[in-house]
N, C-alpha and C positions, 0 to 999 in steps of 0.2 A: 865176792859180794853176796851178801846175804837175800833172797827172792823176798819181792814185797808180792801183796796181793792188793793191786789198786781198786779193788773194788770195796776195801772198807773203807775210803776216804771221804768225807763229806766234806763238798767246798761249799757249799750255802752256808757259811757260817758269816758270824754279824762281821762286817766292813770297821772296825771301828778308830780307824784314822778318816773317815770320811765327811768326817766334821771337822773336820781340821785344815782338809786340801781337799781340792774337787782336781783332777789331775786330767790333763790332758792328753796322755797315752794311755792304750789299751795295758793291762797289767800281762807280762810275758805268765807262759806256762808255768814256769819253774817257784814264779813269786804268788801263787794263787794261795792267801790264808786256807788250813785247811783241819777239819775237825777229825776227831776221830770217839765214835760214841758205843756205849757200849747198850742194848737192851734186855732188864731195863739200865738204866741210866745207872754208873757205878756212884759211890757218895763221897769219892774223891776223883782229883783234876790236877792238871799238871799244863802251867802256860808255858808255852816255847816263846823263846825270845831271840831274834837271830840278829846278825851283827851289818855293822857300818858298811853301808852299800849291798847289801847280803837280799837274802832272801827269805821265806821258810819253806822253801826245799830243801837249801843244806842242812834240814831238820827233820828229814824223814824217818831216817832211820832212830833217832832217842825217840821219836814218836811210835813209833811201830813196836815197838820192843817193852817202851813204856805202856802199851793200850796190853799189850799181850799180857803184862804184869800184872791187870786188872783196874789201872786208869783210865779217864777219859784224856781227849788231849785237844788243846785247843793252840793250831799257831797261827799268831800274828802276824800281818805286815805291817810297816810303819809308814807314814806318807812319805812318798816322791821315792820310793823302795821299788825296783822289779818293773818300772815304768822308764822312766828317758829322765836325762839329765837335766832336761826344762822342767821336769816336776821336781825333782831334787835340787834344783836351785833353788825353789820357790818355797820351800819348808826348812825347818830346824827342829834342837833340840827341843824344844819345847812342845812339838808336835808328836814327835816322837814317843818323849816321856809319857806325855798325855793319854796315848795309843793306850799303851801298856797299862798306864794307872788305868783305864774304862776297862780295859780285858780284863785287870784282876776283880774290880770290886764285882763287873758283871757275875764272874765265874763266881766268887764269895758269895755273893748275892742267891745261889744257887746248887751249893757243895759243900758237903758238911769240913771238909779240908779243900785247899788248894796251894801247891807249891809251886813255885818258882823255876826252872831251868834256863838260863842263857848263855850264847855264847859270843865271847869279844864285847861289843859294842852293851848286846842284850846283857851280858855278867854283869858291865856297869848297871843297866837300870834294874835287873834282878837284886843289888845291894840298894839301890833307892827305895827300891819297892815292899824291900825286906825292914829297911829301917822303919819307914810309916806307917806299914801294917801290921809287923811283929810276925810274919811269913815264918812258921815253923821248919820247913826248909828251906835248903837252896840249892842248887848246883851250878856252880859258875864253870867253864868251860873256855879255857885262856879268857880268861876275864881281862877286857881293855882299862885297869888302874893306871897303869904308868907303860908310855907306848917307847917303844926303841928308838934311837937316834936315829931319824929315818932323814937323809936329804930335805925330805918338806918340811923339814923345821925350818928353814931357810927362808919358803917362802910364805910363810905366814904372816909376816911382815910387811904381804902385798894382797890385802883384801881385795882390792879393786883389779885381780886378776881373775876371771872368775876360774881359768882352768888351764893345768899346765900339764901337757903331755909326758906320759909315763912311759915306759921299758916294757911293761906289760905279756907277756906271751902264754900263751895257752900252757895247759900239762895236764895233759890225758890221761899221766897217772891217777889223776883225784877226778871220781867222779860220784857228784851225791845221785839219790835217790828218786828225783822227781821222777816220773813218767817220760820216757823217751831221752831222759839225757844223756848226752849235755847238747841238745837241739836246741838252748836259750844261753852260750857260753861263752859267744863270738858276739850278738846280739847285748848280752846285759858287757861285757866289755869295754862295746864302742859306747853307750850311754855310760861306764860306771869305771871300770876299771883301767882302760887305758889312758884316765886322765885323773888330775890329781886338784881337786876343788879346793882350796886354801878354806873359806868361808865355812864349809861345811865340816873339814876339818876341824874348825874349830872349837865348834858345835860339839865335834867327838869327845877334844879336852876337855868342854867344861862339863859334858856328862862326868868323864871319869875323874873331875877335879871333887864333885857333888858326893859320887860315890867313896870317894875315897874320906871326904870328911865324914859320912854319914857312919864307919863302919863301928866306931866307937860303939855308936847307939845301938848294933845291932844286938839281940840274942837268939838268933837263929842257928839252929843244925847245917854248919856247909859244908859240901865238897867243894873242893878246888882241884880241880885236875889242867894239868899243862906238858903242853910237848917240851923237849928238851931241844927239839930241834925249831921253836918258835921264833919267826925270824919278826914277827910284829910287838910284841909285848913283853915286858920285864917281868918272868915268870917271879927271879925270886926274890924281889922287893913286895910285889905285890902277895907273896904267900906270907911272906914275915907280917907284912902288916895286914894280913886277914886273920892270921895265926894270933898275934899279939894284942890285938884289940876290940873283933867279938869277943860280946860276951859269953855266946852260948858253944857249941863243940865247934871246932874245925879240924877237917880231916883235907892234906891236901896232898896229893898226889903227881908225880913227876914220869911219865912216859915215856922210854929208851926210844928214840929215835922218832919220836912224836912231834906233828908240826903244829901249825897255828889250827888249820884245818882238821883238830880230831873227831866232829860227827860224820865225817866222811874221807876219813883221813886214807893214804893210797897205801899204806902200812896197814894188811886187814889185822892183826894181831892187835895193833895199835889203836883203831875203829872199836874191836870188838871188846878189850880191857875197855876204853871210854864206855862205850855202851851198859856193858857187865855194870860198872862202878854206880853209873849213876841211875840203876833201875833197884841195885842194891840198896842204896844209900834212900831212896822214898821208898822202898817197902818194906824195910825192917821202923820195928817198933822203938 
């Protein structure tokens, strides 16, 4: 693992899912939005966008690497994200999307550029984000288009389920960036990942149903980078049709032994090409 310096991290940054859900648990360690600024202020920006039930700690490290490149960086949470599963019932995609759309136009609002980075869930709304606002780049990071035959297609069929227990177990091999972790890993589990929310699943597809008609319209500069070893998403449906139908470049790349997990992936070689890639990919001209 590569040494952070937690002392350039600014968490006072704008809350901006907080018009969306007023949430009922304190937000864990790991899921605190968090900036990263450069003085004076650089005149490009780079949003992070992290994925379905996720965080933005598993976004430390493209941030840190990226601020070092000479970005500012700003990562988002999304409502009912990094909190208890009583505030993730209570929100959707649309809250979601929302999030991201206020981050970017704030950031635009304010930077002479601003790109895009997400990964999984965030890829999806990185391609929504890119279609509406003409996003000069992108970096999608197993981008959630088209999800694998996963068991819970099964039960999607049963909305009125709210939550069906998972297989779930730790692996210590992956461990991101945040301060102290994985001291929030066991904690964000029992609210997030040891159970399988149909409802909200849903929510996921129709993000990535949105993205996927939107990509036509795109003409943005994108990476696409994806594990080979991805056990959540259909790497290469989803590279044919990012390949095939922006309009502007894509470049999309395929990782030897890479999982869904590449910003903090337990393969450092595998971390560190992800990283390398997409700090390459926003600073060349």
């Amino acid at each position: 693992m590569r040494d952070i310096d937690y002392s350039i991290f600014d968490y006072d940054v704008a809350d901006y899912g907080s018009r969306y859900h007023v949430e009922y648990a304190p937000v864990k360690s790991c899921a605190h939005p968090f900036g990263l600024f450069h003085q004076p202020k650089s005149t490009k920006a780079v949003l992070l966008l992290h994925g379905f039930s996720g965080y933005p700690g598993e976004l430390i490290r493209p941030g840190v690497d990226l601020y070092e490149a000479g970005f500012d960086i700003v990562a988002i949470r999304y409502p009912g994200h990094g909190t208890s599963a009583s505030d993730f019932l209570e929100t959707n995609d649309s809250m979601w999307l929302s999030t991201a759309e206020d981050a970017y136009r704030d950031l635009s609002s304010r930077y002479e550029t601003v790109y895009v980075a997400g990964h999984s869930m965030g890829g999806a709304i990185a391609v929504i984000l890119g279609e509406k606002y003409r996003i000069p780049k992108l970096a999608l990071i197993a981008p959630a288009l088209f999800m694998k035959n996963h068991p819970w297609r099964a039960y999607l069929a049963r909305p009125f389920v709210s939550r069906i227990k998972t297989g779930w177990k730790q692996d210590l091999r992956f461990r991101p960036y945040y301060k102290n972790s994985p001291c929030d890993d066991i904690p964000m589990a029992k609210e997030y990942w040891m159970y399988l929310y149909p409802r909200e699943v849903c929510f996921l597809l129709h993000l990535a149903s949105m993205a996927r008609k939107g990509i036509s319209k795109l003409d943005s500069d994108i990476l696409v980078l994806f594990g080979d070893d991805d056990k959540s998403v259909i790497r290469s449906r989803s590279a044919q049709l990012i390949g095939n139908s922006n309009r502007g470049r894509t470049e999309s790349l395929e990782l030897s032994q890479g999982s869904h997990l590449l910003p903090y992936d337990c393969d450092q070689a595998v971390q560190d090409q992800t990283i390398e890639e997409i700090v390459r990919h926003f600073s060349k001209d």
